[in-house]
C-alpha positions in Angstrom: 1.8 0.3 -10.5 -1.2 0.0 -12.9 -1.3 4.1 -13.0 2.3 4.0 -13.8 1.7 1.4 -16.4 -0.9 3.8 -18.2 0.7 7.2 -17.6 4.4 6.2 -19.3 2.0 4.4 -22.3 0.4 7.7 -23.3 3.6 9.3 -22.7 5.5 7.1 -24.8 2.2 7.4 -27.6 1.9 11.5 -27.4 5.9 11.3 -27.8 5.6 9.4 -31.1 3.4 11.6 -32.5 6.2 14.5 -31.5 8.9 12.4 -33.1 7.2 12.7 -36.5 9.6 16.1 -36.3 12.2 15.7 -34.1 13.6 12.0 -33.7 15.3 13.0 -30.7 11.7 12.1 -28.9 12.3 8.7 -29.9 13.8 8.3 -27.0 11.3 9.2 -24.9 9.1 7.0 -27.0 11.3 3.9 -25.7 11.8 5.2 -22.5 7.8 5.1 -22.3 7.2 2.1 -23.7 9.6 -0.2 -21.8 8.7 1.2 -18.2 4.9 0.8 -19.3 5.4 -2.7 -19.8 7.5 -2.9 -16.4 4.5 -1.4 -14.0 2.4 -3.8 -16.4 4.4 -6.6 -14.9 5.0 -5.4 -11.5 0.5 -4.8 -11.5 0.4 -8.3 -12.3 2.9 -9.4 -9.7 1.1 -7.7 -7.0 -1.9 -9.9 -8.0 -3.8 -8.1 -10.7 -5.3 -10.6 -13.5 -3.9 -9.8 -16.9 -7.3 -9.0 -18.2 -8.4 -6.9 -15.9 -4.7 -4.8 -15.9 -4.6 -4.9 -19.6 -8.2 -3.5 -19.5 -8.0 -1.0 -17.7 -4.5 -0.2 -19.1 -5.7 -0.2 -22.6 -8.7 1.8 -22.2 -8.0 4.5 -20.1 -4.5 4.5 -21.9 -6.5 5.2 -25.2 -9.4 7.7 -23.5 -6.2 9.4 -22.2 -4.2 9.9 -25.4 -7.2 11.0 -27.0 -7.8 14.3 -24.6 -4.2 14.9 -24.8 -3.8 14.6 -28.3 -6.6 17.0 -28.5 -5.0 19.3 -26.1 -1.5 19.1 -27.2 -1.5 18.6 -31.1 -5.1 20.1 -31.8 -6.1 17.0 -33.5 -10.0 16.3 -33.3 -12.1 14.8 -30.7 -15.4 14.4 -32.0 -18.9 13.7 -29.8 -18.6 10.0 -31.4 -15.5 9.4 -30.4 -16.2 10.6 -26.9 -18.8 8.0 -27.2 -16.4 5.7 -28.1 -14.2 6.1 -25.1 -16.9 5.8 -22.8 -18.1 2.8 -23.8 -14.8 1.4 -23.9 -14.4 2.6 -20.5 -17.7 1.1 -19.8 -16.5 -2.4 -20.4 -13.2 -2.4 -18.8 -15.8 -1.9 -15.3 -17.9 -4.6 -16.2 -15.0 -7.3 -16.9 -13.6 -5.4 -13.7 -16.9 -6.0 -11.8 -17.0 -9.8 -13.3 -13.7 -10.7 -12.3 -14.3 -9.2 -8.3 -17.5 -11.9 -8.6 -15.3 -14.6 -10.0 -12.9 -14.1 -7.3 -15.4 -13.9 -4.3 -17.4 -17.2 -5.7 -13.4 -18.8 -5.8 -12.6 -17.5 -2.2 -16.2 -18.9 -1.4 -15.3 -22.6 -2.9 -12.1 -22.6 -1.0 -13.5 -21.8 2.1 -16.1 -24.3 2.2 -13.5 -27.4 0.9 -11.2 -26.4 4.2 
């Protein structure tokens, strides 16, 4: 769900760009943006904490828009801003890693009271 979530986001972001000229992609824009939201919510139904899906969905949704905007539209992507991404990247894992911990010490605590 979460890879939906991310995929329709930067489809619904590269389409904005491509609606700057033809409004028509407006549509897809919506489209994007609504269904995004909707694997969002289905993620977090599953069981996925909101910070750790809205993590990983921000970042990777930027890092991906960023390498397509690149590709598609010929707009720069500097050796800073590849930086950037990783280190974004980089701490979506670590709140990833720290909520796994959290969880295990939680499971742990509720183990030993029953």
């Amino acid at each position: 769900m979460l890879v939906s979530a991310i995929l329709c986001e930067v489809a619904g972001s590269l389409s904005l760009k491509a609606a700057l000229d033809n409004p028509a992609w407006y549509l897809v824009v919506t489209i994007g943006y609504v269904a995004a939201f909707g694997f969002l919510t289905a993620a977090m139904r599953a069981g996925m904490g909101i910070g750790v899906a809205y993590g990983i969905w921000g970042a990777l949704g930027v890092a991906l828009t960023a390498v397509f905007s690149f590709l598609i539209f010929d707009e720069p992507l500097t050796a800073a801003m590849m930086v950037g991404l990783v280190l974004i990247m980089a701490g979506v894992l670590l709140v990833e890693f720290g909520s796994q911990r959290a969880q295990a010490e939680r499971d742990k605590k509720i183990e030993a009271v029953a």
